[in-house]
C-alpha positions as CSV (number, residue, x, y, z in Angstrom):
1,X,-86.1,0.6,57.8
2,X,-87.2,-2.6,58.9
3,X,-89.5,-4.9,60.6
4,X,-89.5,-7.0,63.9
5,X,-91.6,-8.1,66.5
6,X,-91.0,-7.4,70.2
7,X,-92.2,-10.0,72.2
8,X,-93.1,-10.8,76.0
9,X,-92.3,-7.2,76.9
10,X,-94.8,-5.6,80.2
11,X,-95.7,-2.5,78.2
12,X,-97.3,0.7,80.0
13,X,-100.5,1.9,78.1
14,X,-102.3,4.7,79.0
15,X,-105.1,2.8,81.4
16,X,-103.4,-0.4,82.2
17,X,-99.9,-1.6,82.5
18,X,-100.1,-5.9,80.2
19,X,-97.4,-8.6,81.1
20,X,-96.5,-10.6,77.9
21,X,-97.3,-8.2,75.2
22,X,-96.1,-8.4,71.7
23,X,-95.4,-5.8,69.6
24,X,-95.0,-5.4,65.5
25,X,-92.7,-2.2,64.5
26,X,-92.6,-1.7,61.0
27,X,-90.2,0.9,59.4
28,X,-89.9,3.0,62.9
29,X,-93.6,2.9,63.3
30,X,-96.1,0.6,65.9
31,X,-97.8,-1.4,63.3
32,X,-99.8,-3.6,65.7
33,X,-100.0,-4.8,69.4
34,X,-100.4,-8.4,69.8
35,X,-100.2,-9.3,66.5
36,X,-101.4,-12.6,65.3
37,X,-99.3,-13.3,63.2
38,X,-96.0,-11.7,62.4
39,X,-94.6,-14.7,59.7
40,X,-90.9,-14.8,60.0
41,X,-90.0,-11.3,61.2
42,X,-87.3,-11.2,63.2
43,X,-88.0,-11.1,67.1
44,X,-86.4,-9.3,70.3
45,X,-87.3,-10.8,73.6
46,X,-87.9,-8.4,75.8
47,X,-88.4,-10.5,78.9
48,X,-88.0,-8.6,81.9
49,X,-88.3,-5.3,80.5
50,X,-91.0,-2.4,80.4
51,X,-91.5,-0.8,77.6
52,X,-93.2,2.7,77.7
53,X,-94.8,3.3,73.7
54,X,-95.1,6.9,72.7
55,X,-92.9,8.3,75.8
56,X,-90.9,10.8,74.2
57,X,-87.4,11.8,75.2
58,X,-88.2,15.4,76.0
59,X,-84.2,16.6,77.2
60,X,-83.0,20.0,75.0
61,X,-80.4,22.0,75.3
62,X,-82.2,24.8,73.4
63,X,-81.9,27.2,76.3
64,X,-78.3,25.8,77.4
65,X,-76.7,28.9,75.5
66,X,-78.9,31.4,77.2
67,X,-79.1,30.4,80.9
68,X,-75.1,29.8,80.7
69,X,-73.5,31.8,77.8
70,X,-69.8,31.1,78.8
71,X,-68.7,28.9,81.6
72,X,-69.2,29.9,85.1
73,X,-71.8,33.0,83.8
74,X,-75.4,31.7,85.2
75,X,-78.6,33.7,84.1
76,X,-82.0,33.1,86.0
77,X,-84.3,31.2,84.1
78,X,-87.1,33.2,83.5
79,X,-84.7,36.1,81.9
80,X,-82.6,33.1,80.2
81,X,-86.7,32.2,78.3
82,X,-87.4,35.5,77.7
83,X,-84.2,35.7,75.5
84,X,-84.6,33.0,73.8
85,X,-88.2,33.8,73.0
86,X,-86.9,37.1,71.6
87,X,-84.3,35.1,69.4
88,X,-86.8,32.5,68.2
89,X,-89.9,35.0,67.4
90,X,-87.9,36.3,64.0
């Protein structure tokens, strides 16, 4: 992995929303916020752009198969989660 430095970014914490806000990612990981120093890691300006930390992508198709087993076959959901809770609880 590496390291960089995301810079002037408005980031969205969980009290507050800052303007200007740098951030230090280090292999894949938040290292620091508003670092002081950051030596000559490479930088991303993020001018413009919001930046949500910690917001996971939370899409899965893990019941896709279940509520729709074949095209144009629909079950409800709550049947379609009750399968799939059978299937997962080996």
């Amino acid at each position: 992995m590496s390291r960089f430095l995301l810079t002037h970014a408005r980031v969205v914490f969980a009290n507050e929303v800052r303007d200007d806000v740098a951030i230090l990612i280090d292999n894949g990981i938040i290292a620091a916020i508003d670092p002081q120093a950051a030596g000559n890691t490479r930088a991303l300006d993020l001018s413009g752009h919001l930046l949500v930390p910690g917001l996971i992508d939370l899409h899965c198709d893990a019941l896709e198969k279940e509520v729709e087993p074949r095209p144009g076959v629909h079950f409800p959901l709550d049947f379609a989660c009750a399968q799939a809770d059978k299937r997962n609880a080996v």
